[in-house]
ZAGUSE-167750 format. One record per atom (N, C-alpha, C): residue number from 1; atom name; x, z, y. Coordinates in nm, 3 decimals. Layout:
! ZAGUSE-167750
{node NUM, 'CA', {X, Z, Y}},
...
END
This chain:
! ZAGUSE-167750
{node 1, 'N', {-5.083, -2.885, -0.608}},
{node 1, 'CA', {-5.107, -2.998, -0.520}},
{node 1, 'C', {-5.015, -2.985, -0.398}},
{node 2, 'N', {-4.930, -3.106, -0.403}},
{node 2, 'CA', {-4.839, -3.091, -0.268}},
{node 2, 'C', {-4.927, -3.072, -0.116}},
{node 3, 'N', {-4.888, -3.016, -0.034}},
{node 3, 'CA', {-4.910, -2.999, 0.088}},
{node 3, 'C', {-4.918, -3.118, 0.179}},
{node 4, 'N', {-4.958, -3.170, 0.270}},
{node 4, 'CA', {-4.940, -3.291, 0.340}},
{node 4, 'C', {-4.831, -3.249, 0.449}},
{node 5, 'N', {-4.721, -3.339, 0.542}},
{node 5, 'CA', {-4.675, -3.303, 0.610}},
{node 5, 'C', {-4.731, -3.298, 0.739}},
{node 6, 'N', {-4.687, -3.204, 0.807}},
{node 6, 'CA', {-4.746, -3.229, 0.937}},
{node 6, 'C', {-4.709, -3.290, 1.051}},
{node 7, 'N', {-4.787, -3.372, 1.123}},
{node 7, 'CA', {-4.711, -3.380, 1.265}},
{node 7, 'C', {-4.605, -3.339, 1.348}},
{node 8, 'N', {-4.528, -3.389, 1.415}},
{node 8, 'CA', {-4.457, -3.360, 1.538}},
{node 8, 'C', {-4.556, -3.369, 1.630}},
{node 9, 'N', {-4.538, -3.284, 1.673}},
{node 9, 'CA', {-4.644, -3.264, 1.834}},
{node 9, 'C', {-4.543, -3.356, 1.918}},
{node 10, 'N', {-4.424, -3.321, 1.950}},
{node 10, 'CA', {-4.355, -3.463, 2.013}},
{node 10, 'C', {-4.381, -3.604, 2.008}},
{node 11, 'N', {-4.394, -3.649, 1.870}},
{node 11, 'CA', {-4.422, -3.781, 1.891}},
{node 11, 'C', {-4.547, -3.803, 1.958}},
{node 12, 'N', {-4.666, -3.727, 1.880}},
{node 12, 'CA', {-4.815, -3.732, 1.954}},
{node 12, 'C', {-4.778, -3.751, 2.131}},
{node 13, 'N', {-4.716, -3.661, 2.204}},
{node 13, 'CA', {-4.699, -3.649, 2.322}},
{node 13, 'C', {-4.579, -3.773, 2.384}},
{node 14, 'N', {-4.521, -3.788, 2.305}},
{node 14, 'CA', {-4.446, -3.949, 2.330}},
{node 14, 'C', {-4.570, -4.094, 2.337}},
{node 15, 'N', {-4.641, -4.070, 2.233}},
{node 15, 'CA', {-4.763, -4.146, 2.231}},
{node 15, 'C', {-4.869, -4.153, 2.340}},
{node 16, 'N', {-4.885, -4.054, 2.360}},
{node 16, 'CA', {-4.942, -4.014, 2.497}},
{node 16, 'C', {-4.957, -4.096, 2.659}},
{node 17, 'N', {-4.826, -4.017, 2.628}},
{node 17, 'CA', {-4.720, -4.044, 2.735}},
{node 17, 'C', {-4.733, -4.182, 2.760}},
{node 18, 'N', {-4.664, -4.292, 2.671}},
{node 18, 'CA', {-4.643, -4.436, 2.686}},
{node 18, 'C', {-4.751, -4.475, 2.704}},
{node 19, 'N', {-4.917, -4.416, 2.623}},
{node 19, 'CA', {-5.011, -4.522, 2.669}},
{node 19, 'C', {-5.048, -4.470, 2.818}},
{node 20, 'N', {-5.019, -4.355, 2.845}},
{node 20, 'CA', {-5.113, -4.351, 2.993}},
{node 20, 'C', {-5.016, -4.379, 3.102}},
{node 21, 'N', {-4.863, -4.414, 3.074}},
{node 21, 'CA', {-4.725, -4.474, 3.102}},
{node 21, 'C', {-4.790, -4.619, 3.158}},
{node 22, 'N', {-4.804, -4.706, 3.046}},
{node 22, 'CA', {-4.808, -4.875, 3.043}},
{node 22, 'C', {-4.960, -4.919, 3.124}},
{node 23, 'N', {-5.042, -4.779, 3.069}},
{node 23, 'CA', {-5.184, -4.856, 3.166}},
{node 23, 'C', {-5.187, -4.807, 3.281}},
{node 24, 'N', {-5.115, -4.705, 3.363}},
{node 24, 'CA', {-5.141, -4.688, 3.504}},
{node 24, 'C', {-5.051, -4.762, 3.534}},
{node 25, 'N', {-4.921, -4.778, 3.486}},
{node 25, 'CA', {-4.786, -4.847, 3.520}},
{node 25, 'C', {-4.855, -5.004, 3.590}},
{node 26, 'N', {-4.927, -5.086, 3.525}},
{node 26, 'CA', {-4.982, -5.199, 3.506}},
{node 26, 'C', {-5.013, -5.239, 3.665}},
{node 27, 'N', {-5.083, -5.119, 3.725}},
{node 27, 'CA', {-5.185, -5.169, 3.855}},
{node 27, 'C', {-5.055, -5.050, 3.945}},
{node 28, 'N', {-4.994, -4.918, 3.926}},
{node 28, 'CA', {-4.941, -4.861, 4.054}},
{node 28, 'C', {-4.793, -4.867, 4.006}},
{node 29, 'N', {-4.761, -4.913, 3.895}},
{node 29, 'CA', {-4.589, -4.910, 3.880}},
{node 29, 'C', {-4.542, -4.791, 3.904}},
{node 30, 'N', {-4.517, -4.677, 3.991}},
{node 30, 'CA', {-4.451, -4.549, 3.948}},
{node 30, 'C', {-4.415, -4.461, 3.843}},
{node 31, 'N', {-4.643, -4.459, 3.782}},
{node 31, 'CA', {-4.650, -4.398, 3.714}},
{node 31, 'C', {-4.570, -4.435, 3.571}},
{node 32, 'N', {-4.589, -4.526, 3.556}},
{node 32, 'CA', {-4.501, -4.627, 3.456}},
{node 32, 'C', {-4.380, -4.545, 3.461}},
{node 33, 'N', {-4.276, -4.580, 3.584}},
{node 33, 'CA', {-4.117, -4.521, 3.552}},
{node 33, 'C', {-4.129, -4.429, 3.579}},
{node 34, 'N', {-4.243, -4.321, 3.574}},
{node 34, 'CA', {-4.225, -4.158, 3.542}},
{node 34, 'C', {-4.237, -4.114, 3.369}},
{node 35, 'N', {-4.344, -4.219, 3.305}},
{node 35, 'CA', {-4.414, -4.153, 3.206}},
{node 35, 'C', {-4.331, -4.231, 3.124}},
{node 36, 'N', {-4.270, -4.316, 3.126}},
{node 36, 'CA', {-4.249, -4.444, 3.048}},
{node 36, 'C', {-4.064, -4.336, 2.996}},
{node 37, 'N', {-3.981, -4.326, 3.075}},
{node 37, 'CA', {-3.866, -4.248, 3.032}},
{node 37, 'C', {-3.882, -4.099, 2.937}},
{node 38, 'N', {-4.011, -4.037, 2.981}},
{node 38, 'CA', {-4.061, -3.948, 2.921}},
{node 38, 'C', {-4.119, -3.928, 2.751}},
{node 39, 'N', {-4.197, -4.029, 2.750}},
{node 39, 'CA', {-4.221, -4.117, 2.605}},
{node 39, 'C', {-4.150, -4.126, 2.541}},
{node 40, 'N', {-4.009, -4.194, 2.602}},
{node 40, 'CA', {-3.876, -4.274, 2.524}},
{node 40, 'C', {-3.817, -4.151, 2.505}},
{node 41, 'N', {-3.792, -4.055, 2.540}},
{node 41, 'CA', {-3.694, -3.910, 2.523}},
{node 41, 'C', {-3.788, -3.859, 2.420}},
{node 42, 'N', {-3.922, -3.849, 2.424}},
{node 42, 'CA', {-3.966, -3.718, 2.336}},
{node 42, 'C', {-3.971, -3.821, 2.219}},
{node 43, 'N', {-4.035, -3.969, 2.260}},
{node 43, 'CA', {-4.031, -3.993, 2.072}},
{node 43, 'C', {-3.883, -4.012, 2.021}},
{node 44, 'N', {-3.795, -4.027, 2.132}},
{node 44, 'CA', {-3.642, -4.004, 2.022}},
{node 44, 'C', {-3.608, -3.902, 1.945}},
{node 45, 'N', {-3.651, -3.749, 2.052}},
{node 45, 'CA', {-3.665, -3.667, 2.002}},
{node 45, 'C', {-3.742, -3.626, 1.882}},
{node 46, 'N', {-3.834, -3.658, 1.877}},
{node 46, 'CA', {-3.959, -3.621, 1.749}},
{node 46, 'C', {-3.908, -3.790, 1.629}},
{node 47, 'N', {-3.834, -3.772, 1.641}},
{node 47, 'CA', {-3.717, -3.870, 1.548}},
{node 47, 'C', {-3.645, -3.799, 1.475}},
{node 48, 'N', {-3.590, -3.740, 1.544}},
{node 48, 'CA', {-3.442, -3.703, 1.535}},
{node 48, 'C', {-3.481, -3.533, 1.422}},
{node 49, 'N', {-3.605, -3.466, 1.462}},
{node 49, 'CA', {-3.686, -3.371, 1.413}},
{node 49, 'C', {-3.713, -3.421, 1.271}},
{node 50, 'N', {-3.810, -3.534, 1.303}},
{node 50, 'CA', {-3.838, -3.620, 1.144}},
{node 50, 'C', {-3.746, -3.614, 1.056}},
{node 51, 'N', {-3.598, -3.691, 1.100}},
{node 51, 'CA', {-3.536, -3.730, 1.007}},
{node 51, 'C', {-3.477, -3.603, 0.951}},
{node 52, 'N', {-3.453, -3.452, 1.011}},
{node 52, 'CA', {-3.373, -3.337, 0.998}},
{node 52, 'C', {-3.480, -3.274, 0.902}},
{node 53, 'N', {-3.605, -3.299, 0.891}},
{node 53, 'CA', {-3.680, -3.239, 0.818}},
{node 53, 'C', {-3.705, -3.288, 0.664}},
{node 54, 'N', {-3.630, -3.374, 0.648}},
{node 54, 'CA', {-3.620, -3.470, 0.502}},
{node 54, 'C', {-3.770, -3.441, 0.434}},
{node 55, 'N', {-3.858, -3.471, 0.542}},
{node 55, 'CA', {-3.998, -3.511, 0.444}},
{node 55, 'C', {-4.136, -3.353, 0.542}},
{node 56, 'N', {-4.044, -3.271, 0.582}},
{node 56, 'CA', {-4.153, -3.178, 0.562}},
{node 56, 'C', {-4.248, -3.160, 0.697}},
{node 57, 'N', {-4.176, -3.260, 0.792}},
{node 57, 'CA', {-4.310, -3.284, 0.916}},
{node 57, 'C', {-4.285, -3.467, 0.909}},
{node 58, 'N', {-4.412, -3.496, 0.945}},
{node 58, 'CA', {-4.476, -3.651, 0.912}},
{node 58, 'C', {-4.451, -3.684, 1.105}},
{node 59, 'N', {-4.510, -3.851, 1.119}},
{node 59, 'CA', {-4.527, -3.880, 1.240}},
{node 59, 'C', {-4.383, -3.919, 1.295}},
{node 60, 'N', {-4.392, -3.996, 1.182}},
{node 60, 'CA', {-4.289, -4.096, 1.246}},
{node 60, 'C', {-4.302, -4.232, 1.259}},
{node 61, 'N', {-4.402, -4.248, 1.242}},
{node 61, 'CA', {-4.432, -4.388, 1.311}},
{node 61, 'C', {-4.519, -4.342, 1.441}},
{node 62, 'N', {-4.561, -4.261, 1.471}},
{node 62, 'CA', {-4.630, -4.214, 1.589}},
{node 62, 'C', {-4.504, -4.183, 1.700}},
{node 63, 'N', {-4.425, -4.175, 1.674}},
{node 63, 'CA', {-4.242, -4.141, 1.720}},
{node 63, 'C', {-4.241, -4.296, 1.731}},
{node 64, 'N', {-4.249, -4.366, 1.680}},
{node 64, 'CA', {-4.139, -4.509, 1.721}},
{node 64, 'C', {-4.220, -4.611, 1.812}},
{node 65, 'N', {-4.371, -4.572, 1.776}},
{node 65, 'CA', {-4.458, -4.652, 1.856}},
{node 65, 'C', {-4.425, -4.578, 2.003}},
{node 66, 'N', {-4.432, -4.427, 1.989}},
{node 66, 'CA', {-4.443, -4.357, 2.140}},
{node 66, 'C', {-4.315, -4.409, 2.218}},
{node 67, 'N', {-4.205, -4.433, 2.146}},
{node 67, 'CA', {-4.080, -4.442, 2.227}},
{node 67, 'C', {-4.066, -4.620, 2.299}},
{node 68, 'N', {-4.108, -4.717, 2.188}},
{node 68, 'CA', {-4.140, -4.873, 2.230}},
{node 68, 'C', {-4.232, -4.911, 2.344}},
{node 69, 'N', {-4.337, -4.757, 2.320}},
{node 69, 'CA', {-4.482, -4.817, 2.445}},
{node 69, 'C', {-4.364, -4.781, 2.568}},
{node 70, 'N', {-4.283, -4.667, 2.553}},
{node 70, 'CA', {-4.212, -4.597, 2.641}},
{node 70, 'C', {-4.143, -4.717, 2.719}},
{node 71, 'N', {-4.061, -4.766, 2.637}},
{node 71, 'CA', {-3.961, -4.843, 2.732}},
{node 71, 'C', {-4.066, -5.002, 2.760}},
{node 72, 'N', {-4.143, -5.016, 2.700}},
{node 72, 'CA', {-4.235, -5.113, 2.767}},
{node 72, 'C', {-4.315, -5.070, 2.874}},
{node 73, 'N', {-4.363, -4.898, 2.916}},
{node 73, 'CA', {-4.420, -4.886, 3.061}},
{node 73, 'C', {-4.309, -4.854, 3.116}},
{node 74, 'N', {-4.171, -4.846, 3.110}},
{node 74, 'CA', {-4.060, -4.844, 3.215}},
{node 74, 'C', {-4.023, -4.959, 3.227}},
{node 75, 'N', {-4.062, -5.058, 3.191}},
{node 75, 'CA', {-4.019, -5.246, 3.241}},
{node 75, 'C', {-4.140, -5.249, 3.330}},
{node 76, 'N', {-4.243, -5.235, 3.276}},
{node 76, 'CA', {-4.385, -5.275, 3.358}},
{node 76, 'C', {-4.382, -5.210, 3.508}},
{node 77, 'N', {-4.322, -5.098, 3.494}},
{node 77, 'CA', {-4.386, -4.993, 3.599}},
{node 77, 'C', {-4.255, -5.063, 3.671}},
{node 78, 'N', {-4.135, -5.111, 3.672}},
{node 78, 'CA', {-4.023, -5.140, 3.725}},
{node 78, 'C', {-4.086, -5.274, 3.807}},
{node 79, 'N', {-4.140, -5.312, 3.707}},
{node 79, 'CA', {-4.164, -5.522, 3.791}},
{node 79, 'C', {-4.259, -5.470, 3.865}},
{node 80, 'N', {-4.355, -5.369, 3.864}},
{node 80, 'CA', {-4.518, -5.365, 3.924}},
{node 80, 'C', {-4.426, -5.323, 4.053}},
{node 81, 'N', {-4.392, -5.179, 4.030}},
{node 81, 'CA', {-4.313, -5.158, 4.191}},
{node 81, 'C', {-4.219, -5.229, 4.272}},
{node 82, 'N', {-4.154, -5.292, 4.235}},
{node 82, 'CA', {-4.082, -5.409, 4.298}},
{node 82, 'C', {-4.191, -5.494, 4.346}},
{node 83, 'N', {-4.302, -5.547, 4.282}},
{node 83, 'CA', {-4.414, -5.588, 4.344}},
{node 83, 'C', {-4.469, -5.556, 4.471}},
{node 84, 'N', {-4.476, -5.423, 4.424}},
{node 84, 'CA', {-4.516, -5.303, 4.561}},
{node 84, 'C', {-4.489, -5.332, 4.661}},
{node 85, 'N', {-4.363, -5.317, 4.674}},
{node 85, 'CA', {-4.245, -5.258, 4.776}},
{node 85, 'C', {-4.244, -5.394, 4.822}},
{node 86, 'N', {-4.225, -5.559, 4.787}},
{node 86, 'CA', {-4.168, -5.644, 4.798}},
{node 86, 'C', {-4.316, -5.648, 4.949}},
{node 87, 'N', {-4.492, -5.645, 4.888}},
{node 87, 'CA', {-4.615, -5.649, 4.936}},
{node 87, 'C', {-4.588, -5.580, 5.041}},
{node 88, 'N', {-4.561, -5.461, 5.033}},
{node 88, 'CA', {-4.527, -5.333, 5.142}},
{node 88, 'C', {-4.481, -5.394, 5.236}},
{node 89, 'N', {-4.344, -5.433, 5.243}},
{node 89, 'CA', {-4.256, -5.497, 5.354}},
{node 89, 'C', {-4.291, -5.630, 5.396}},
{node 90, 'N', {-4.376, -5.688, 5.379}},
{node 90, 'CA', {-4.400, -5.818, 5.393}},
{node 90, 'C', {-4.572, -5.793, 5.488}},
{node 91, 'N', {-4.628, -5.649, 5.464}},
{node 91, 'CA', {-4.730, -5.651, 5.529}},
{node 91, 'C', {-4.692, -5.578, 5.664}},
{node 92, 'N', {-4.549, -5.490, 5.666}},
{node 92, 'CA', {-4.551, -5.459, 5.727}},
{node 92, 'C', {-4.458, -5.518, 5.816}},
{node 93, 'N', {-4.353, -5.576, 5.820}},
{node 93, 'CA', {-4.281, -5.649, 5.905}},
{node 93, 'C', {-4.290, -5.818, 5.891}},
{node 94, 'N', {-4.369, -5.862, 5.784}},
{node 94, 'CA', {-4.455, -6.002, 5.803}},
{node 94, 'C', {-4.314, -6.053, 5.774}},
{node 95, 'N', {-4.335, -6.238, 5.734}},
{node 95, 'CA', {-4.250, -6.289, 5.651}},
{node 95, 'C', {-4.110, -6.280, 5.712}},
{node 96, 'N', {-4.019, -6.317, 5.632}},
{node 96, 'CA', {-3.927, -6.354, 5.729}},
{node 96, 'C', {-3.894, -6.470, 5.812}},
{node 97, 'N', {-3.851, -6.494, 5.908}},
{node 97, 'CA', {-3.819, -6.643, 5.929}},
{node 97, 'C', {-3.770, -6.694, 5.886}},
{node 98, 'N', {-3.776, -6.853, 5.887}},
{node 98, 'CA', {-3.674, -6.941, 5.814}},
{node 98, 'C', {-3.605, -7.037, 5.899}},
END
């Protein structure tokens, strides 16, 4: 009986990564463009593992989802903080004139 393959712990942790990336990203934006580049590197990485292993570690769709959530909490976390920052300066030196 064949063996099952196993996981990349990378992708799992790319997976991770992107969801707790896209849902803090959502409301504080940082966390987003911290976790969100992080995601996108390890599930490339736990790719790149997959494909070198011609079959004998699995989790590669756990790799492509982790790396997509990735660069979707580095857009989110990008617009949320520009949000921020835009709120920030506007509370603190009030509109501009026109």
């Amino acid at each position: 009986m064949p063996r099952p393959a196993r996981g990349d712990g990378r992708a799992l942790a790319s997976l991770l990564a992107g969801i707790f990336g896209l849902l803090l990203g959502i409301f504080l934006g940082l966390p987003g463009l911290v976790l969100g580049p992080l995601a996108y590197f390890l599930g490339k990485s736990a790719l790149g593992r997959i494909d070198e292993s011609k079959g004998q570690i699995g989790g590669r769709s756990t790799a492509v989802a982790g790396w997509v959530i990735g660069v979707a909490a580095t857009a989110i976390g990008a617009v949320v903080s520009l949000v921020w920052l835009i709120l920030i300066l506007v509370a603190t030196f009030g509109t501009p004139p026109t």
